[in-house]
N, C-alpha and C positions, 0 to 999 in steps of 0.2 A: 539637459541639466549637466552641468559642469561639478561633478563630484567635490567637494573640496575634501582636504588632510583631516579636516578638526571640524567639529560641532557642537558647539558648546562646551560639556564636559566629556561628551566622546572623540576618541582618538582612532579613524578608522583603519584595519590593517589590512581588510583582504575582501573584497567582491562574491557572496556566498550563493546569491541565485538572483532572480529576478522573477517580480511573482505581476500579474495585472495591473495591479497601481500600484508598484512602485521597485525598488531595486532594496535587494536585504547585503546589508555587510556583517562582517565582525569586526569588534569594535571594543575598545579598550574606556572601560568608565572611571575616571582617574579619581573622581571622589569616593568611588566603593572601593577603590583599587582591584575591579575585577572583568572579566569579558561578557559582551552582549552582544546580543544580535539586534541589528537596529533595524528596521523599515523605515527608508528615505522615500518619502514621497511630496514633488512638487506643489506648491499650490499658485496655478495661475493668475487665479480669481478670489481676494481677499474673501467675497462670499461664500466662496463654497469650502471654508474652512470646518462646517460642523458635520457639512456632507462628508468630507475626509473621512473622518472622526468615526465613519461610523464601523471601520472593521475595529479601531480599540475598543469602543463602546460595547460592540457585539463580545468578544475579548473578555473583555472586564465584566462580562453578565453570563460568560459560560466558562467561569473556573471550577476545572476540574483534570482530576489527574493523567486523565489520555488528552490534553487539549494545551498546547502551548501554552504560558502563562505570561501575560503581558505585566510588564510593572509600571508602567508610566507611557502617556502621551503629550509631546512638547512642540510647539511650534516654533524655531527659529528664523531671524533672519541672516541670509547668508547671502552675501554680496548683490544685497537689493532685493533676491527673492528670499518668498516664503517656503519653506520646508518645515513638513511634518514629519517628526520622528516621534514611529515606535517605539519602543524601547522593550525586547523581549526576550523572552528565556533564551541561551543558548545552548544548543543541543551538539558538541562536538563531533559527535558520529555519523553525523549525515542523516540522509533518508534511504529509505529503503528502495528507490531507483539508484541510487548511486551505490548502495551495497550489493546490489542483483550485478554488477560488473566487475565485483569483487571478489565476491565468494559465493559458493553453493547456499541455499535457502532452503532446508530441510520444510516437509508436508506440516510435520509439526510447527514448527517454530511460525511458519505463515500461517497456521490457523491461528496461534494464539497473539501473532503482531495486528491484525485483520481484527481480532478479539476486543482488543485494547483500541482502535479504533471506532469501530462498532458501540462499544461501552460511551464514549466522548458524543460520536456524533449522536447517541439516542439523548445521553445529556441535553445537547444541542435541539433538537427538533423539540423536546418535551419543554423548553424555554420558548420554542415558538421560532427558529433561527434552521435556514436552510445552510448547507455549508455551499452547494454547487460547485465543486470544483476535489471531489475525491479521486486522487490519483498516489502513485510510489511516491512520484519528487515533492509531497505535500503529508507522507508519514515518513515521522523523525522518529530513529531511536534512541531511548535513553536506557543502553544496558539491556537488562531482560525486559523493558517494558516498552511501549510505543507512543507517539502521541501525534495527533491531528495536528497541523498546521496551515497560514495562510487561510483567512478568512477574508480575503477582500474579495471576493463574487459573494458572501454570504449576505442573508435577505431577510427580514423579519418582515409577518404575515399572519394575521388569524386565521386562514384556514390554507395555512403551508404551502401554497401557490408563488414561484417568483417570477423572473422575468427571463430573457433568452438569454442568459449567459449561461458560461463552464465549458471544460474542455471537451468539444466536440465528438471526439472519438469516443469519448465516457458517458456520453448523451444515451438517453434511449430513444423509441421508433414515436413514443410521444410527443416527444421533444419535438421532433420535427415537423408532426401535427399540431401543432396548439404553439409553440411557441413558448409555454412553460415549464416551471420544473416544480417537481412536489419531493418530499418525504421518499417518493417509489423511484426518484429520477434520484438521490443520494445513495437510495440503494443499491439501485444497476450499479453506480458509478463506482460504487465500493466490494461491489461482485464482479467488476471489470477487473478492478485492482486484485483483487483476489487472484481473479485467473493466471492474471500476467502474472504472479509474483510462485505460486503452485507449479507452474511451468517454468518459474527458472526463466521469464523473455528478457535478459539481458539489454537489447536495444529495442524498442516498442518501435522507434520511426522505421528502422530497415524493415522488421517483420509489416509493418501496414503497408511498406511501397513494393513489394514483390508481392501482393493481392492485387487481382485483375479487378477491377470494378470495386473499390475499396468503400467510396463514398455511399453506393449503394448498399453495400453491405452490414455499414454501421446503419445507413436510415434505418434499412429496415431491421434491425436488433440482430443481424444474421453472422455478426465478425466473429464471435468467439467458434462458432460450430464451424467456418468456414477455416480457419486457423488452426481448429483441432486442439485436443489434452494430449499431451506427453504420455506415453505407456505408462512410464513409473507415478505417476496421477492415480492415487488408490479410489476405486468406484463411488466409495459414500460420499468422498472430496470433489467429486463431480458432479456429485448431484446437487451440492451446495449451490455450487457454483454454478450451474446450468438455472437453477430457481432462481438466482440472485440477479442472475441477466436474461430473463426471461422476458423475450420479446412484448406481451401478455400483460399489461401489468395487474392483473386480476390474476395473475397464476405466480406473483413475484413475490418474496417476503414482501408481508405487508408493516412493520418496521425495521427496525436497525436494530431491536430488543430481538426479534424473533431470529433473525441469522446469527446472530450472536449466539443464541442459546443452541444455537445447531451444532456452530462452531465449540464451544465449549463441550457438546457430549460426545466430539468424537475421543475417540483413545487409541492409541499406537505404541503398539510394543515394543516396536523398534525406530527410532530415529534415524534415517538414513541419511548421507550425506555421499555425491557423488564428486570425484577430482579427478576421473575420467571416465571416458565411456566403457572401461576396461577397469574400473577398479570403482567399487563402494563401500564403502565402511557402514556401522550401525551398534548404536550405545543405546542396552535396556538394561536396569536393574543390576548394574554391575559387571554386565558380561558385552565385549567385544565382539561385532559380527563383522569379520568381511568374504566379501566375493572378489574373487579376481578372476580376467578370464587369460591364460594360457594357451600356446601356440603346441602343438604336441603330435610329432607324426601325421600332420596332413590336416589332423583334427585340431578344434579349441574344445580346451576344458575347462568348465565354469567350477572355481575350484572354491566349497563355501567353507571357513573358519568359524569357530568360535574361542576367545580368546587365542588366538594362533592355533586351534586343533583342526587340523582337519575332519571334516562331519561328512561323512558318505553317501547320506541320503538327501544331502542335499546339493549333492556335487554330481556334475554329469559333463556327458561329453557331445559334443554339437557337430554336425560338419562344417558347417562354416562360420568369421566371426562375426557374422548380422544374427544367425540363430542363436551363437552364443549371447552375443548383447540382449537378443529379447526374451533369454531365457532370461538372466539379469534382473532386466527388468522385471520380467513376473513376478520371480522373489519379492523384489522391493513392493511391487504393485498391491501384491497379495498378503501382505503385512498380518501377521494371525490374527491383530486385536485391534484393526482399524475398523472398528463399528460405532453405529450410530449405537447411542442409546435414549432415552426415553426423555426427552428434557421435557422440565416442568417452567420454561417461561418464567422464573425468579426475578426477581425486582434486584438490577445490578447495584452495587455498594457506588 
């Protein structure tokens, strides 16, 4: 398909991703006088126009505030063919794969983005509506808050079963037994996204092609233990995340309510954020934490502030700077008031 400049009332200015069926622009709506994001997708076969139809429809039946918001579905014709245009919220900021290349992504802030997705897709399922295709480049942010995007793998089913699609690597070891996907196969795929975004995995294609026997290792649900958590990955955040991809699916949250509630009762006292392996910063309650590690007479010393004071007890000195960095790390890892607490499974707003 031959992009054109205009359609209809949209003016399109820039190529924003490319999703299953179909290519997303940004797009200038000259009768709102404002920006959208569109989904352009072909239609070869005048019949299978309502087939299209169906990630808006799905769209327009699960509005809610973690979940893109579609405003219209149009079919034009554009030089002999048919094109279906979405017409949907635009989210400026990207997603959160393309933010993991930009900047550090504090323990907190990925629980509570992961939160806000979780929230939408439980939306989603309790409509009856699988999403199959939870991944970074398919949660947008907007500001503090996050939202699900791209529904065109999604499936409606009376008893939450769909067919063999979604991004492969985000599959679980079921998937590849049966051929289906359920309610538990959204979950992994959203505890996949979890991991990678907890660890900070920058590039997800480099880290899966420097695994030996890679394919095998997604079959059998084995990649994220084979890849490994980051030190500074605090314990309770791994255990989320370990149940959420659990090969098992009888030992996996059994919805998108329940990891959610997991995700909400943790608490962190400190927000870390790292801008090298040699320097972290951390904002609780008003007061400045940083570590830095320094080079000192043969030795590195892991030197901890608060508000720029030096704190003594928690400042040491390492012989080398690998011991220093994972001393570092402990600090962040072992955060005083990263604990689970007791969630009561609440019925989200």
């Amino acid at each position: 398909m031959t992009t054109p400049s205009t359609i209809g009332k949209y003016v399109l200015q820039k190529r924003l991703g490319g999703g299953h069926f179909g290519e997303v622009f940004l797009a200038h709506d000259r009768a709102l006088a404002c920006n959208k994001a569109i989904k352009l997708v072909q239609i070869a076969d005048p019949s299978e126009i309502m087939q299209k139809l169906g990630e808006a429809q799905i769209l327009d039946k699960c509005r809610h505030k973690h979940i893109v918001q579609i405003n219209e579905a149009n079919v034009f014709n554009v030089g002999g063919d048919k094109i279906l245009v979405l017409d949907l919220e635009y989210l400026p900021e990207g997603s959160l794969e393309s933010e993991m290349q930009n900047r550090w992504i504090s323990a907190k802030e990925a629980c509570s983005r992961i939160a806000c997705v979780l929230s939408g897709l439980h939306f989603a399922h309790s409509n009856g509506y699988l999403h199959r295709d939870v991944k970074p480049g398919n949660v947008l942010i907007s500001g503090d808050t996050t939202k699900l995007s791209d529904f065109g793998l999604a499936t409606t089913t009376l008893n939450l079963v769909g067919s063999d699609q979604g991004y492969l690597a985000h599959c679980p070891p079921e998937f590849y037994d049966t051929g289906e996907t359920s309610v538990l196969t959204d979950v992994f795929a959203t505890g996949l996204t979890l991991f990678r975004i907890i660890n900070n995995i920058a590039d997800w294609r480099v880290q899966l092609s420097v695994l030996p026997k890679v394919d095998e290792l997604i079959q059998s649900g084995r990649l994220t233990a084979a890849i490994g958590y980051e030190d500074f990955v605090p314990e309770k955040l791994r255990r989320i995340s370990r149940k959420a991809c659990h090969p098992d699916p009888g030992k996996r949250y059994g919805s998108a309510l329940d990891m959610k509630d997991d995700l909400d009762a943790l608490r962190f006292d400190i927000e870390w954020h790292r801008s090298s392996p040699d320097n972290w910063s951390g904002f609780s309650s008003g007061t400045i934490h940083e570590i830095e590690i320094v080079a000192k007479r043969g030795d590195f010393e892991v030197v901890y502030r608060k508000n720029g004071r030096r704190t003594n007890a928690l400042t040491s000195v390492q012989p080398t700077i690998y011991d220093a960095r994972a001393e570092a790390v402990r600090i962040v890892a072992q955060d005083r008031k990263s604990t689970r607490l007791n969630s009561s499974h609440a019925n989200i707003s």
